[in-house]
Structure formats: C-alpha cells, structure tokens
DOTI-792939 format. One record per atom (N, C-alpha, C): residue in one letter; chain; atom name; x, y, z. Coordinates in steps of 0.001 Angstrom, whole numbers, plus 524288, in hexadecimal, padded with zeros to 5 digits. Example, Ala and Ser with C-alpha at 12.3 -4.5 7.8 and 13.67 -1.06 7.14 Angstrom:
% DOTI-792939
> A; A; N; 83386; 7E9C6; 81E78 .
> A; A; CA; 8300C; 7EE6C; 81E78 .
> A; A; C; 83390; 7F31C; 81E78 .
> S; A; N; 83232; 7F736; 81BA8 .
> S; A; CA; 83566; 7FBDC; 81BE4 .
> S; A; C; 83264; 8001E; 81EBE .
% end
This chain:
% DOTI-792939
> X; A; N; CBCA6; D5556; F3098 .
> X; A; CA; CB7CF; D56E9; F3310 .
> X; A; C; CB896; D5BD6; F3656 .
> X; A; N; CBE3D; D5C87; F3846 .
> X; A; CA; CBD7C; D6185; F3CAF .
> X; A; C; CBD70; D65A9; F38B7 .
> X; A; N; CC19B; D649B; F34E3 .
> X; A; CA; CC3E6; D6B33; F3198 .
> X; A; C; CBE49; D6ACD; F2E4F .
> X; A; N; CBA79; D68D4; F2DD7 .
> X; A; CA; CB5FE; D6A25; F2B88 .
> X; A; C; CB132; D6D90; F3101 .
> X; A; N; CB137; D6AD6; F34E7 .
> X; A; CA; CADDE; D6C19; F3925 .
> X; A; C; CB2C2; D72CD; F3A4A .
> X; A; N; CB74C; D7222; F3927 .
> X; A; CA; CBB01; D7919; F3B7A .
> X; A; C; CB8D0; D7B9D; F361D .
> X; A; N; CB938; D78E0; F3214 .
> X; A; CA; CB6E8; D7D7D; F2C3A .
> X; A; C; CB0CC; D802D; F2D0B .
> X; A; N; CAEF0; D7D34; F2FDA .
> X; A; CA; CA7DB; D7E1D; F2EEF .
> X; A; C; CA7A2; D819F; F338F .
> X; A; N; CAA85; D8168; F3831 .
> X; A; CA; CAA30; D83FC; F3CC1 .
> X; A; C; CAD9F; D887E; F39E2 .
> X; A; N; CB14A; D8A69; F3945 .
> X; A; CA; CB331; D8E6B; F3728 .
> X; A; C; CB082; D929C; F3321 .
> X; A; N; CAEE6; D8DA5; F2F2C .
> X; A; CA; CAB3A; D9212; F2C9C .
> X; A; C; CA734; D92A6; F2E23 .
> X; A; N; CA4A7; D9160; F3115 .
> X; A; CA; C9FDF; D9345; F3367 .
> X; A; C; CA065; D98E3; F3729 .
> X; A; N; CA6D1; D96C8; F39FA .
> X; A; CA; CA755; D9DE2; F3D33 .
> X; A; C; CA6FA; D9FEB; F3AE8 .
> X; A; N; CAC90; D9F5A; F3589 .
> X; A; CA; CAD20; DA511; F3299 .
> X; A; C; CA89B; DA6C3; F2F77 .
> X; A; N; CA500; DA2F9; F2D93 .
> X; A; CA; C9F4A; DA59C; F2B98 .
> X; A; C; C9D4C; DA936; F2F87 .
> X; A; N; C9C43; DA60B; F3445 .
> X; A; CA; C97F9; DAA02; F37F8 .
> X; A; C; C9D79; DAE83; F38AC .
> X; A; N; CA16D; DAFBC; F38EE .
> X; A; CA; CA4B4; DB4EE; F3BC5 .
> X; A; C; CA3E7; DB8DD; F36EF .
> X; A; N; CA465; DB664; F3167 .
> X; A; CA; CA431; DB938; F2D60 .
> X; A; C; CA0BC; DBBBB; F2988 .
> X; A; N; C9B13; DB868; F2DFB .
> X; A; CA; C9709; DB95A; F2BBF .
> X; A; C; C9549; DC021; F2E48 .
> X; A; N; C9348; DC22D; F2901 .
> X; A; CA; C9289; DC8B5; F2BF6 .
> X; A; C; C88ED; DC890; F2BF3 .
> X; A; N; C8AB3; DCC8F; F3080 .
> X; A; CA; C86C4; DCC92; F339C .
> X; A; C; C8219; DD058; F2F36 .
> X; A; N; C7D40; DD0F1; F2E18 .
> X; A; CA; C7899; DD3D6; F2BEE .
> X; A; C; C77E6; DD727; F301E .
> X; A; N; C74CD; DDC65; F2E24 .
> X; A; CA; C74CE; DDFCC; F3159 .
> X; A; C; C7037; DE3B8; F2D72 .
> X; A; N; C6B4C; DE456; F2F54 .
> X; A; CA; C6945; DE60F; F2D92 .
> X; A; C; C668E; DEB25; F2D3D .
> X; A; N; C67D9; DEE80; F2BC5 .
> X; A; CA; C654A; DF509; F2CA7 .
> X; A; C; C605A; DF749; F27FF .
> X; A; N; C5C23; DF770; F2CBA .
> X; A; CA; C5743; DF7B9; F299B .
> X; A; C; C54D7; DFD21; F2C93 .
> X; A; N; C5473; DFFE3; F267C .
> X; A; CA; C53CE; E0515; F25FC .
> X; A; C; C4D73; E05D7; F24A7 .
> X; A; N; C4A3A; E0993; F279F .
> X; A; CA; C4606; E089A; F276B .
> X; A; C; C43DC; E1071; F26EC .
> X; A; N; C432B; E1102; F213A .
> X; A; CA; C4066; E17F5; F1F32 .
> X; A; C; C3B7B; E1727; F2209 .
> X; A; N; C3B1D; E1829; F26AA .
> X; A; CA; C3518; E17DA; F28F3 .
> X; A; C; C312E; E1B42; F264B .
> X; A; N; C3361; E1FAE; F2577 .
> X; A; CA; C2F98; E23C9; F2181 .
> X; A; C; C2DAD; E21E9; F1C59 .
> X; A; N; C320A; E1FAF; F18C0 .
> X; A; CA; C3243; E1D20; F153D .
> X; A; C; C2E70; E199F; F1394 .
> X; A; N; C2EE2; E165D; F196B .
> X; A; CA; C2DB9; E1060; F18C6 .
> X; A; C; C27BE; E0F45; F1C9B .
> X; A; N; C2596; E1489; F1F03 .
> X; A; CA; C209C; E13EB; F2098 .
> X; A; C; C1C8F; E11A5; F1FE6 .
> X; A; N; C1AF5; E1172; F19FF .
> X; A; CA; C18A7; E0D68; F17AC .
> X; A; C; C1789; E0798; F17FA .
> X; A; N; C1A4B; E043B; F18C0 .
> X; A; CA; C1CE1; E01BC; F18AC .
> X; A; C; C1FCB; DFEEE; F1D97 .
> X; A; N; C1EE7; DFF9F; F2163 .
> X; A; CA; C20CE; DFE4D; F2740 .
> X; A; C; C2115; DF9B2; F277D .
> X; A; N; C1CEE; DF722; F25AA .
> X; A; CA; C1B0A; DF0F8; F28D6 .
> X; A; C; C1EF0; DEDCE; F2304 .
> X; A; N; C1FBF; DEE9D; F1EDB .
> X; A; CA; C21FD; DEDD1; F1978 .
> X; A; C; C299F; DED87; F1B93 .
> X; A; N; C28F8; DF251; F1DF0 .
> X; A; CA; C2EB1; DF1BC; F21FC .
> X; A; C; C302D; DEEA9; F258C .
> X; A; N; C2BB7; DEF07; F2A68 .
> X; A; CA; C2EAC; DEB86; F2DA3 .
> X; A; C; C2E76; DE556; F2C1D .
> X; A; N; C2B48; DE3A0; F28AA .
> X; A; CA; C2C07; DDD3E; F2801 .
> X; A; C; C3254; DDC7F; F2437 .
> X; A; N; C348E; DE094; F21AA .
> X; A; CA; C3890; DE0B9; F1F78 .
> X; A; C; C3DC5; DE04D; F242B .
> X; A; N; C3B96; DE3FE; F273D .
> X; A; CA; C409E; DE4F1; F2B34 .
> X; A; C; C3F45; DE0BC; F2EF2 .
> X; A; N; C3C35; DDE43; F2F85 .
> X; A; CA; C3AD7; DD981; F32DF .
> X; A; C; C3EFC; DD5C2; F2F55 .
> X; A; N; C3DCF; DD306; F2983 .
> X; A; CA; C4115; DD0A8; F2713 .
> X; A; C; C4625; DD19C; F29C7 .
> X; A; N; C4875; DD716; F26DC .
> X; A; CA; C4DDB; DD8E7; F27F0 .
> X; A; C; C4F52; DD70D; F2E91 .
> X; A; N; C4D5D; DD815; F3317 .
> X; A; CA; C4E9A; DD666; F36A6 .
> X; A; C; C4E96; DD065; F389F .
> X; A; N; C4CA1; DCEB3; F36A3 .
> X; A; CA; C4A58; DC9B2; F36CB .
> X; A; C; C501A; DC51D; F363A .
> X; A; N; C5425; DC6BA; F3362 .
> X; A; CA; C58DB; DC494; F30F9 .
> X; A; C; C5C6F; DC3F2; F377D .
> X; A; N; C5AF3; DC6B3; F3BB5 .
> X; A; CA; C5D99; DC79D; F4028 .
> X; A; C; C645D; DCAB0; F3FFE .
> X; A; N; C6514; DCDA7; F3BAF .
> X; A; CA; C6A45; DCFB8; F3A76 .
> X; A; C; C6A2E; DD5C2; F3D64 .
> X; A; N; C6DC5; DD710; F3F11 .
> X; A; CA; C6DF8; DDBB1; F40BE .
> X; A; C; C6AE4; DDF38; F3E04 .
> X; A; N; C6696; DE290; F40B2 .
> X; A; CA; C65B6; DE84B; F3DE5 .
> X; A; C; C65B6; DED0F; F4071 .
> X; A; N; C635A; DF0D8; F3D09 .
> X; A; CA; C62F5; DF625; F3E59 .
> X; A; C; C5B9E; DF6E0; F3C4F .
> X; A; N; C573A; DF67F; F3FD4 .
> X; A; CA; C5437; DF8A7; F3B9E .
> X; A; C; C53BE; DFFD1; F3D76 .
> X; A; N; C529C; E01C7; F3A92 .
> X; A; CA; C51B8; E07A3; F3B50 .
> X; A; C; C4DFC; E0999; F37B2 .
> X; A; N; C4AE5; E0E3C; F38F8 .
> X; A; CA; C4514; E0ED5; F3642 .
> X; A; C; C46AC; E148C; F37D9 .
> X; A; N; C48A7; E1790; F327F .
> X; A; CA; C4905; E1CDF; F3207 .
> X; A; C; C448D; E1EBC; F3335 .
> X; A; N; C442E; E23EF; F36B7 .
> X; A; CA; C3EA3; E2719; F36EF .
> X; A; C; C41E1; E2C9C; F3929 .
> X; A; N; C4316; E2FBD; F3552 .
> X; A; CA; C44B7; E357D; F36AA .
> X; A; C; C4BDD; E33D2; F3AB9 .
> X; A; N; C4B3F; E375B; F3DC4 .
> X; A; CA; C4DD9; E36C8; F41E3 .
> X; A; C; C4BFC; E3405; F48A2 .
> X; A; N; C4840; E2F72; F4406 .
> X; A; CA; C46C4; E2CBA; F4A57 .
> X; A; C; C4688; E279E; F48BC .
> X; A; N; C4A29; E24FC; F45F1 .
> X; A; CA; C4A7E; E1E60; F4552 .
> X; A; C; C495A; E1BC3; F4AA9 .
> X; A; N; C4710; E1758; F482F .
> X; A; CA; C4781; E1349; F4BB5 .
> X; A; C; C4A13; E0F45; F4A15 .
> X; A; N; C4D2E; E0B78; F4CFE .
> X; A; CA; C51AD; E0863; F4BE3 .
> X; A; C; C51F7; E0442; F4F18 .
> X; A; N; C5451; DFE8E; F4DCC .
> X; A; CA; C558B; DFAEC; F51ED .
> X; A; C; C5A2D; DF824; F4FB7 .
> X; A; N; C5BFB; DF301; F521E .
> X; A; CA; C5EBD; DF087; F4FFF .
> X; A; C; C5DE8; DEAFA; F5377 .
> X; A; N; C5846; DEC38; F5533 .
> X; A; CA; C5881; DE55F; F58DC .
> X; A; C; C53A7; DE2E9; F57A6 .
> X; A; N; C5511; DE062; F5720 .
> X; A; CA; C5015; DDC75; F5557 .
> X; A; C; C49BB; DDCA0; F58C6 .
> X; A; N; C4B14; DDDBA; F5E34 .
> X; A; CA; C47A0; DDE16; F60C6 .
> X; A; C; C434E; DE316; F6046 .
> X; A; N; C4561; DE6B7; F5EDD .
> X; A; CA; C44CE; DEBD5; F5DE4 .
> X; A; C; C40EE; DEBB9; F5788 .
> X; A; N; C41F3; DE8D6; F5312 .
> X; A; CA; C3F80; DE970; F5089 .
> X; A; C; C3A14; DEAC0; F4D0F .
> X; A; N; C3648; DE69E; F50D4 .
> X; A; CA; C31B7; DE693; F522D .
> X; A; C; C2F99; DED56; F548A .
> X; A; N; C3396; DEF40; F57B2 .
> X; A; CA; C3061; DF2AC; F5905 .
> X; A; C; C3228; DF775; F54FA .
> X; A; N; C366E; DF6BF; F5427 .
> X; A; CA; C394E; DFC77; F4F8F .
> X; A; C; C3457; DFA72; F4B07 .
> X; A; N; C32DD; DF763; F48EC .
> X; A; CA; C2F10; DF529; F44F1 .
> X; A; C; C29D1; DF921; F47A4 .
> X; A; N; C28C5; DF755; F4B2B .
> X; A; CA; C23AB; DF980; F4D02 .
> X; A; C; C255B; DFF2B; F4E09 .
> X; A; N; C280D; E0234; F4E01 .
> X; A; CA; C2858; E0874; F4FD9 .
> X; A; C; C2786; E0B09; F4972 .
> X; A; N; C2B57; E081F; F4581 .
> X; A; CA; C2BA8; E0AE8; F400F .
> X; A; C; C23FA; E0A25; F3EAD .
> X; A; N; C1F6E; E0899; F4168 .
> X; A; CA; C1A01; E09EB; F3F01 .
> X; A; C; C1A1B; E0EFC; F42F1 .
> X; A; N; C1BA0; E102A; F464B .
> X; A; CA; C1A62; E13E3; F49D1 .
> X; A; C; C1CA3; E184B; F48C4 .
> X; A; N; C216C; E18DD; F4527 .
> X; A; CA; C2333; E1F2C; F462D .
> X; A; C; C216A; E2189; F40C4 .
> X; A; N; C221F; E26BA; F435E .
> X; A; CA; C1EF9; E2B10; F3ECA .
> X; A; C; C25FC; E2B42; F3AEC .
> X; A; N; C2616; E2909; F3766 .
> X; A; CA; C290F; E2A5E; F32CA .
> X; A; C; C2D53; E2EFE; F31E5 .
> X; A; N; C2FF3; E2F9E; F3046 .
> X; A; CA; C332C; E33E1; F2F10 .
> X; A; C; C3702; E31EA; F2B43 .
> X; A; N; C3761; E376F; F27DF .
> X; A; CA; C3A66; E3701; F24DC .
> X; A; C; C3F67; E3411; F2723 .
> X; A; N; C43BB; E3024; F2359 .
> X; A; CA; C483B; E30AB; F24AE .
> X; A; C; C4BD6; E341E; F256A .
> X; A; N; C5080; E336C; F299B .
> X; A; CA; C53CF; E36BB; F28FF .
> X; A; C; C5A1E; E3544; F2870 .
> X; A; N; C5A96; E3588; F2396 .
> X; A; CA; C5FF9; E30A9; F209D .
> X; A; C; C62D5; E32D4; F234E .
> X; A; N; C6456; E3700; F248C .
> X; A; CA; C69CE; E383F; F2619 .
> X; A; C; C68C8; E3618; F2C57 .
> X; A; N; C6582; E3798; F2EFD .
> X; A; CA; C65F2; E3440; F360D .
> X; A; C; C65B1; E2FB0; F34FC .
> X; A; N; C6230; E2DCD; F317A .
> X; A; CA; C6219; E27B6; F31BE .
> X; A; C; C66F8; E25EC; F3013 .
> X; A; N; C6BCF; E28B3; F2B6D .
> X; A; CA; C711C; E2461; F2BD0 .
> X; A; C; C74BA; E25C7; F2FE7 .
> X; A; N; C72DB; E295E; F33ED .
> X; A; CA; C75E2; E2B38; F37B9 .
> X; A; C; C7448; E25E6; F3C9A .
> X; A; N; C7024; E2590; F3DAA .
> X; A; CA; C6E75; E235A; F412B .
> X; A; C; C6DA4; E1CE1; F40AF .
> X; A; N; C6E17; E1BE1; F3AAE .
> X; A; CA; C6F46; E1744; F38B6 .
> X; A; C; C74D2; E13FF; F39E7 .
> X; A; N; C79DF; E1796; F38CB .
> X; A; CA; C7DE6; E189C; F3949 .
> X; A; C; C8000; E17BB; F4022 .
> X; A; N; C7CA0; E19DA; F42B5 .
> X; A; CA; C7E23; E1993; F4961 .
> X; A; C; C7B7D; E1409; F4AB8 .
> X; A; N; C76AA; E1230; F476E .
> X; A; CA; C746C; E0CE3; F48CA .
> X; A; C; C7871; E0A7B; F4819 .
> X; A; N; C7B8D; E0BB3; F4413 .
> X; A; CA; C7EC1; E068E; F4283 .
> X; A; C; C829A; E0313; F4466 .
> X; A; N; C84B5; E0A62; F47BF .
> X; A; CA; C8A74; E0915; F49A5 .
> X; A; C; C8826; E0759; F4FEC .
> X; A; N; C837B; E07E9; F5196 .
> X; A; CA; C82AD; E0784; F56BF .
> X; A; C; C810D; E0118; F579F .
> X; A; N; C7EAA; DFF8B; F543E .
> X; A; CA; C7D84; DF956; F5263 .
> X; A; C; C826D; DF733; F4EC9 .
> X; A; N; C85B2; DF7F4; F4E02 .
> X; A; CA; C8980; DF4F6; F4CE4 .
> X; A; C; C8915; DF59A; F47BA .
> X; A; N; C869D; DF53F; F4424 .
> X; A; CA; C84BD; DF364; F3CDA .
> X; A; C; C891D; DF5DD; F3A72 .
> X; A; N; C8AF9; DF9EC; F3DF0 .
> X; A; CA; C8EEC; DFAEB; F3876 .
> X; A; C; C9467; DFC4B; F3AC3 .
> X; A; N; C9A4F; DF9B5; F3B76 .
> X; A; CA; C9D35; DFAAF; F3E37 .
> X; A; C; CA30F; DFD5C; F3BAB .
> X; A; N; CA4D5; DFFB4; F3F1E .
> X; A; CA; CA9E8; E0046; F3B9E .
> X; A; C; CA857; E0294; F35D2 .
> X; A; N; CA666; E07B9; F3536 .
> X; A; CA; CA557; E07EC; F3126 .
> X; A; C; CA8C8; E0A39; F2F1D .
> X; A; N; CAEC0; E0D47; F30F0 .
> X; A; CA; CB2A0; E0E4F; F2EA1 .
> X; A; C; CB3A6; E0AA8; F2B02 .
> X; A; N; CB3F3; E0470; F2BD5 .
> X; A; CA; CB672; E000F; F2A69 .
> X; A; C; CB257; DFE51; F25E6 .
> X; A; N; CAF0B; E020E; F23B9 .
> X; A; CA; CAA10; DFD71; F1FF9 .
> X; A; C; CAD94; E016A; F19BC .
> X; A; N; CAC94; DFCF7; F17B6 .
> X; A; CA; CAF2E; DFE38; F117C .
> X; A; C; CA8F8; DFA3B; F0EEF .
> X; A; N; CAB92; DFB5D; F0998 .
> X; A; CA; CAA24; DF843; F065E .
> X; A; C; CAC6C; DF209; F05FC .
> X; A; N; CB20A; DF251; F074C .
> X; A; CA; CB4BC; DEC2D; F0730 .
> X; A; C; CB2DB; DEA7F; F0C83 .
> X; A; N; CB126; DED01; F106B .
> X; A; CA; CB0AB; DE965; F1613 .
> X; A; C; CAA54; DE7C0; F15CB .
> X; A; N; CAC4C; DE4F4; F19EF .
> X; A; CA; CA7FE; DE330; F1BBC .
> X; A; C; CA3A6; DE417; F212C .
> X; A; N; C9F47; DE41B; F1FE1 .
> X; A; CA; C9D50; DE579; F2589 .
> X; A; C; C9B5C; DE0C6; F293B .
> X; A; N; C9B19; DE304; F2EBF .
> X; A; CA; C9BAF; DDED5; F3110 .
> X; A; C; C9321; DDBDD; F3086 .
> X; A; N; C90A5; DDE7B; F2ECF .
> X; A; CA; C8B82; DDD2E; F2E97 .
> X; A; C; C8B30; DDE6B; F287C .
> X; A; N; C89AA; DDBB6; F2686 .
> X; A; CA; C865E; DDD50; F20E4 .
> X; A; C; C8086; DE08B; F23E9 .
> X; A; N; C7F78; DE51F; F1F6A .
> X; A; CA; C7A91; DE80D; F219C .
> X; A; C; C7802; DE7E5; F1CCA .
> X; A; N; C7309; DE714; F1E9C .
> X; A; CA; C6E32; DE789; F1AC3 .
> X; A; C; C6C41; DECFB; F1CF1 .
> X; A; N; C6C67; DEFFE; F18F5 .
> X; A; CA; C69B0; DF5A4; F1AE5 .
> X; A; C; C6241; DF415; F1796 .
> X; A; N; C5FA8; DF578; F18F8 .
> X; A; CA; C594D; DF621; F1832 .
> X; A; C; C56AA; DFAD4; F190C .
> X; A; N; C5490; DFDF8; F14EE .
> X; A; CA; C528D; E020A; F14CE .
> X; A; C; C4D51; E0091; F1286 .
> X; A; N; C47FF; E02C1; F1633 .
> X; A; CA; C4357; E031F; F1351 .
> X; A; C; C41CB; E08C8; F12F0 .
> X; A; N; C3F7E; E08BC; F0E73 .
> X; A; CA; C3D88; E0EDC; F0CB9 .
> X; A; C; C37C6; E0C65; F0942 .
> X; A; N; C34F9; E1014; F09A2 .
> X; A; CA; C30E9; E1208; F0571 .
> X; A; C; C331F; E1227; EFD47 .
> X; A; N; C3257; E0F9A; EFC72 .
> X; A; CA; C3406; E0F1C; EF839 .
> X; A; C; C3269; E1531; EF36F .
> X; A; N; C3003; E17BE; EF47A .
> X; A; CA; C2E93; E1C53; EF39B .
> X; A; C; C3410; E2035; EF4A9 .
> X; A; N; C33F4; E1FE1; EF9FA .
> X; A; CA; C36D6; E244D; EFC3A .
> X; A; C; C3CCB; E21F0; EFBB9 .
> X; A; N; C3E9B; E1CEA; EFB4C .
> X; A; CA; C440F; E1C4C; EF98A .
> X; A; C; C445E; E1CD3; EF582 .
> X; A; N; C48F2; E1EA2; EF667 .
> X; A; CA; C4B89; E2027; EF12C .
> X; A; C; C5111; E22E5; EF0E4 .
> X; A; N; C54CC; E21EB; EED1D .
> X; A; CA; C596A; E20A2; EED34 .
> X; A; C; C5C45; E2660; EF016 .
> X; A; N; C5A55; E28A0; EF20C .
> X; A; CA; C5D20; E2D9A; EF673 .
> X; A; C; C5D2D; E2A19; EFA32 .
> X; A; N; C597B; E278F; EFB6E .
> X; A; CA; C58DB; E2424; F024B .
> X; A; C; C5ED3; E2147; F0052 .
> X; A; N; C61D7; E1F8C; EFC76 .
> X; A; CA; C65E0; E1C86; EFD9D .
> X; A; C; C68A7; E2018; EFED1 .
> X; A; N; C6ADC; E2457; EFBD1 .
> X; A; CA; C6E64; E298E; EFB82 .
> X; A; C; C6D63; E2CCE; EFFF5 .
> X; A; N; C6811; E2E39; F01D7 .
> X; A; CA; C6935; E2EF2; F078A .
> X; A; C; C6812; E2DCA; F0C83 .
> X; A; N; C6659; E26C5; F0C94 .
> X; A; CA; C6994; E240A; F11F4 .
> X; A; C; C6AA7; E203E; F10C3 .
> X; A; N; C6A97; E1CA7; F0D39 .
> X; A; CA; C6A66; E1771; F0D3B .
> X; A; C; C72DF; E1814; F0C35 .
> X; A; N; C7480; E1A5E; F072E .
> X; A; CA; C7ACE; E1ACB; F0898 .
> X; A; C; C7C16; E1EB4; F0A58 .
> X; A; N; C7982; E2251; F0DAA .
> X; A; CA; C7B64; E2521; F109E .
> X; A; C; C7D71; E1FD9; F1724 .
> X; A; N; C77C3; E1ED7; F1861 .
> X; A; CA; C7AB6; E1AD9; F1B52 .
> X; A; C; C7E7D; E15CE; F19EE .
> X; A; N; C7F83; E1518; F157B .
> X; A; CA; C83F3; E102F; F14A8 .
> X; A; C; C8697; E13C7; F1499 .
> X; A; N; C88E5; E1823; F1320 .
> X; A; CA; C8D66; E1B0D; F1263 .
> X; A; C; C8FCD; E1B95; F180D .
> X; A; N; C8AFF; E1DC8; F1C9D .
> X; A; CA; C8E8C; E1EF7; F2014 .
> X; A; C; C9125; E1A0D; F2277 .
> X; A; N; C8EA4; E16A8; F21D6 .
> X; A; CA; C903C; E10F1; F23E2 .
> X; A; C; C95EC; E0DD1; F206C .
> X; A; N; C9519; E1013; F1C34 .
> X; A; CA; C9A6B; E0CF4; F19C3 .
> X; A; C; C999A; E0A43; F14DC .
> X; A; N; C92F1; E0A36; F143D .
> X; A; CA; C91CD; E04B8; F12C7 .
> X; A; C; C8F08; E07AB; F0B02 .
> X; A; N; C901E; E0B4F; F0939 .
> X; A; CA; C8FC5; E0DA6; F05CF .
> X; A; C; C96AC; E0F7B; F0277 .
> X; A; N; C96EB; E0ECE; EFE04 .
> X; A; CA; C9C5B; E0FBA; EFC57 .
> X; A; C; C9B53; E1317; EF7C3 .
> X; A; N; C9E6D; E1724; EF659 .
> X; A; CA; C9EE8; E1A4E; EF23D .
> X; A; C; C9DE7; E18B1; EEB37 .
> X; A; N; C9F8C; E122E; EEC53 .
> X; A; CA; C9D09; E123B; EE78C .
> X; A; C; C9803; E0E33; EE6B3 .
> X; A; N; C9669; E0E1B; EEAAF .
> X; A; CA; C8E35; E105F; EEB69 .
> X; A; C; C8D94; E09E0; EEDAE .
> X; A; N; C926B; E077B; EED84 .
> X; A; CA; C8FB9; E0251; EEFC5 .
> X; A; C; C9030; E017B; EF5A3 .
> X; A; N; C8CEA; DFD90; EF7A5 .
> X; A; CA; C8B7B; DFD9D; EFD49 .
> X; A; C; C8F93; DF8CA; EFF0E .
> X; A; N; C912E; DF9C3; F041A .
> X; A; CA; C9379; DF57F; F06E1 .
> X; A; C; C915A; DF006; F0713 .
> X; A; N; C9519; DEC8F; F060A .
> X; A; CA; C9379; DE740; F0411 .
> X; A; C; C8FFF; DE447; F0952 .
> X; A; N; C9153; DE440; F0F09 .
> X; A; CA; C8DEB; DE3BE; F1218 .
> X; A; C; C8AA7; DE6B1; F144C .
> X; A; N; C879C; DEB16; F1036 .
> X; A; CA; C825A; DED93; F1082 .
> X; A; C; C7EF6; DEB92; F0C15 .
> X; A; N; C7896; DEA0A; F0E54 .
> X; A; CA; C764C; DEA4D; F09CE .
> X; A; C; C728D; DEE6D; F0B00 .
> X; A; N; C6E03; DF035; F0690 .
> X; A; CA; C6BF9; DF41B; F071B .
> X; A; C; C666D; DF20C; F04F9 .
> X; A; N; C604A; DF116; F07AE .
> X; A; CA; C5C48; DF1A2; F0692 .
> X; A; C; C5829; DF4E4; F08D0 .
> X; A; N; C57C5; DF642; F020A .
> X; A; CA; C52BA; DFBD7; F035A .
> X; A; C; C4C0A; DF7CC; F00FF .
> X; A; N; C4A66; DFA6C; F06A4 .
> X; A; CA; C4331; DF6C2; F073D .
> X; A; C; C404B; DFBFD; F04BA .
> X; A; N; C3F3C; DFB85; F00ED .
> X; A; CA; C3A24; DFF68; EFEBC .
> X; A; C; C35E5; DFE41; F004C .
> X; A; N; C315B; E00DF; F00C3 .
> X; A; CA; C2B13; DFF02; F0141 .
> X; A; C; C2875; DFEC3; EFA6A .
> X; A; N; C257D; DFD8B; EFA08 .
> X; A; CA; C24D2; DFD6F; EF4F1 .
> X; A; C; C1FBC; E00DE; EF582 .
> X; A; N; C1C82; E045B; EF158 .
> X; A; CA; C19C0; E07AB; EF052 .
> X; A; C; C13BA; E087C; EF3FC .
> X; A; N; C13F6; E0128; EF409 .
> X; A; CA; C0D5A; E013E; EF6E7 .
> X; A; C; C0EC3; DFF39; EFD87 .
> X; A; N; C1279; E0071; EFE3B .
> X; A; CA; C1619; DFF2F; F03C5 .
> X; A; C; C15FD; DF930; F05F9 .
> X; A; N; C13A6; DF5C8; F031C .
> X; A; CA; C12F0; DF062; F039C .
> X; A; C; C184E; DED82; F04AB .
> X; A; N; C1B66; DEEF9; F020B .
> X; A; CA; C2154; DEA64; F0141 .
> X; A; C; C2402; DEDEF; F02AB .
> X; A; N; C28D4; DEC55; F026A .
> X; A; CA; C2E57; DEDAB; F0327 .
> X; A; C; C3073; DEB59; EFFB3 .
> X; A; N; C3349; DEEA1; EFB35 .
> X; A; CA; C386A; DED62; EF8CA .
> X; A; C; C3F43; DECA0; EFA45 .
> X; A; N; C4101; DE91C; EFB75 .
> X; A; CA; C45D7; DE9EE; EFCAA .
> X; A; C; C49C7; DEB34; EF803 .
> X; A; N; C4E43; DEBB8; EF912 .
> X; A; CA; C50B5; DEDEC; EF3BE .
> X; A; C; C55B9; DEDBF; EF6E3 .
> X; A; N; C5B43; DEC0D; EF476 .
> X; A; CA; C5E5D; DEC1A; EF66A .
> X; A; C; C6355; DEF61; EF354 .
> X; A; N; C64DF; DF216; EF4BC .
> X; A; CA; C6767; DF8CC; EF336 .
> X; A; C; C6D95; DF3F3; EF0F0 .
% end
C-alpha cells in the first residue's frame, strides 16, 4: 500500500515539474483586420479565455497597442474600435515584438534554442489578417522573419517543435473568421 501511495505521489510531481507551460502570442493587422473587429475580439476572447500566458498586440504603424494581463484586455479590446488604422510596419513590429518577449519572459536563453531542445513554454503564435490582403509575403516578410530572429525557424523551412502557428483570415463578406494552422 505505501510503494503504491510513493508511485502515485511521485508521478504526479514529476508530471506537474515536467509538464511545460502554453503561452500565447496574438497578433492583430489592425489595418488588415478593420472590418471585422467585433469577428476578432470574440476569437481573442476564446484565445484568452484558456488562462495561459499571453502577448496580445494589435499592429497599427508605429503605434501598437499591447498587454499581457488579463485585466487590461477589455480595455486594449475597446481602444482597437477607436484608433485610426495604419498600415503595418513588419520590420518595428519584429523589433518590438522581440523586446516584448525578452521583457515578459516568453522567450529565454535564446542562444540555447535549437531544433533538438526544448522550450521552456510551448507558444501558439495567432495572426489575424483580412483574407484579401494576406498573402504569402506576410509569411516571408514577418511571420519567419520573426521565428528566425527568435530561433524558432530552421534552414530547412521547418518550424520549432514547441511553436505552433495560426493564421485567422476574415472571409470575403467579413462575417466569419477562418482559422488555418501554418
């Protein structure tokens, strides 16, 4: 009875020590995805809803808005009907993506990320766009521009095993959202 009650207590630590943490980064083409706002936030409501670490951020030029606390959501939700739009700008946004990361923890030691390791969070990256205006440059210039600088992109085109990648399209009459997972 004990070495059964020490087996069940043991594996129960080493589950919870070995279990790795979700971490979610949700990318939001405000220009893109204007259309479509209220189609977004019940998506990113879902996505937050799981209580796992995130990042949400809502590209608009060189003036994102960004959080990472739960409390905050509601109102970052309510500002993206309020701002006047702007084009993206891929290159600040994987710059400034990049400083979110390391300043919130999501991505550590990135000398140390290979393809054989492991990370200490699995990340769900989430991109919504206008299904019109995406299109396969948006991967080529930010979507692996940012896994590259992070680690999480490899030369022969496959992605790091604890990244996944979903792109939210709008669909034509801006009603739905398509998800699609890269």
């Amino acid at each position: 009875m004990n070495r059964k009650f020490l087996l069940i207590t043991f594996l129960a630590f080493s589950l919870n020590v070995f279990s790795q943490s979700v971490t979610d980064i949700i990318y939001i083409d405000l220009n893109s995805s204007n259309k479509s706002l209220s189609e977004i936030e019940d998506e990113v409501k879902l996505i937050t809803k799981s209580n796992n670490n995130f990042l949400l951020y809502i590209a608009n030029g060189e003036e994102p808005i960004f959080t990472s606390s739960f409390g905050d959501i509601r109102s970052i939700l309510e500002q993206m009907y309020l701002l006047n739009s702007r084009s993206s700008n891929y290159k600040f946004d994987v710059s400034n993506l990049n400083m979110l990361f390391r300043k919130y923890d999501f991505v550590k030691n990135i000398n140390n990320i290979s393809n054989s390791s492991s990370l200490e969070s699995h990340l769900n990256f989430h991109f919504f766009y206008n299904s019109k205006e995406y299109k396969n440059d948006v991967y080529s210039k930010f979507i692996k521009k940012l896994l590259l600088t992070n680690r999480f992109h490899y030369s022969n085109g496959k992605v790091h095993e604890d990244v996944s990648l979903f792109i939210y399209k709008n669909n034509n009459d801006f009603s739905t959202i398509i998800k699609e997972k890269l």
